[in-house]
C-alpha positions in Angstrom: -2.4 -13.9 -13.8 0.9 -14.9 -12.2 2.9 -12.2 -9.9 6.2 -14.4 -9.6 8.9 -12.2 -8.7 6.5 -9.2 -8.2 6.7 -6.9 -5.3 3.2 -4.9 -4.4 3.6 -2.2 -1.4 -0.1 -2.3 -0.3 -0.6 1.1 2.0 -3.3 0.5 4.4 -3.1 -3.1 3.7 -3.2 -4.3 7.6 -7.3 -4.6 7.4 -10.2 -4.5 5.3 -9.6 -3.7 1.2 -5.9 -3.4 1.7 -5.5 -6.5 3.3 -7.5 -8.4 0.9 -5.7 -7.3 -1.8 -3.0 -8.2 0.0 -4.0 -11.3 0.7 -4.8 -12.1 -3.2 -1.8 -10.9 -4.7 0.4 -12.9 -1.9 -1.6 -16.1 -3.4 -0.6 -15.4 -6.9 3.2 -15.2 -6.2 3.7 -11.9 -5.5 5.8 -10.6 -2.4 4.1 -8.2 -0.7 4.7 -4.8 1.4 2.2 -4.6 3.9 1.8 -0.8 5.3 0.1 1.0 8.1 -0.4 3.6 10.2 -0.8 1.0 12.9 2.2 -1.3 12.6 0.9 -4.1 15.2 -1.8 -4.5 12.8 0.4 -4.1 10.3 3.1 -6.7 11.8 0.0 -9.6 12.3 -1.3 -8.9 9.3 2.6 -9.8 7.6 3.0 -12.9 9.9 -1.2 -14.0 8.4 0.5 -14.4 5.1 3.6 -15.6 5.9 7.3 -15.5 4.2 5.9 -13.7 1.0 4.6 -10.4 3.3 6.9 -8.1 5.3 5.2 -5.2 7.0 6.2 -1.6 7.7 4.5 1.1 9.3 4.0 3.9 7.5 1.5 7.1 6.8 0.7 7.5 3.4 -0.1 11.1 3.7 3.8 11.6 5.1 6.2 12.3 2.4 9.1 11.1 4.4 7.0 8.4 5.6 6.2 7.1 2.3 10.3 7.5 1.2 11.1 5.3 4.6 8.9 2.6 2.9 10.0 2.9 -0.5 13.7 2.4 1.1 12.2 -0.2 3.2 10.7 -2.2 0.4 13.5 -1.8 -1.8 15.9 -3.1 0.8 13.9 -6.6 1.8 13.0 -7.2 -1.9 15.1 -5.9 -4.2 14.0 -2.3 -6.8 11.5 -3.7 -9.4 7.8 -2.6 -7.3 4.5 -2.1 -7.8 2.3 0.7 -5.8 -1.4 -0.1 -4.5 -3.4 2.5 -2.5 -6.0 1.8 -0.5 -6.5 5.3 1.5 -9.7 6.2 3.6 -8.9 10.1 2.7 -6.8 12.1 0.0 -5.2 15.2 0.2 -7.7 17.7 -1.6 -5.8 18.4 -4.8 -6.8 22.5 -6.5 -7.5 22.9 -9.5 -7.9 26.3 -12.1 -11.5 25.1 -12.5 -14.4 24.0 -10.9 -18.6 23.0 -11.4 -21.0 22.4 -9.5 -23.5 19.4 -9.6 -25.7 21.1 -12.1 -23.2 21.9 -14.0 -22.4 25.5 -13.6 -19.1 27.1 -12.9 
């Protein structure tokens, strides 16, 4: 698959899963946001995979964090993007129901 004039926003992309898919979509054409709570790591991890990757820090779990980058990304490569999480946590999300394991409310 070819990403030619793609642009992926990778949050927590400055190591590990992130990064590598990063990394892959960079090799297939795509440009590529690369976003972290730690922007050093975030910056070397940009300047790794060269003119395709900019970097900007962000926290995912800010919303005005997460508008920052969506501004950020639009602005260095244009509107059309495409979203990739890799988050170590979630917020908990509450629901009407629940079960347990067993499968008993």
């Amino acid at each position: 698959m070819k990403l030619n004039d793609k642009v992926a926003v990778i949050t927590g992309s400055a190591r590990g899963i992130g990064r590598a898919i990063a990394e892959a979509m960079a090799r297939k054409g795509a440009r590529v946001v690369i976003t972290d709570r730690d922007g050093a790591e975030a910056d070397a991890t940009a300047r790794a995979i060269g003119d395709a990757a900019t970097a900007i820090k962000a926290d995912a779990s800010s919303p005005t964090e997460i508008q920052a980058l969506f501004e950020g990304a639009v602005a260095r490569f244009g509107g059309s993007t495409s979203w990739s999480t890799t988050l170590a946590s979630a917020p908990r999300v509450s629901s009407s129901t629940s079960s347990s394991r067993n499968g008993s409310a």
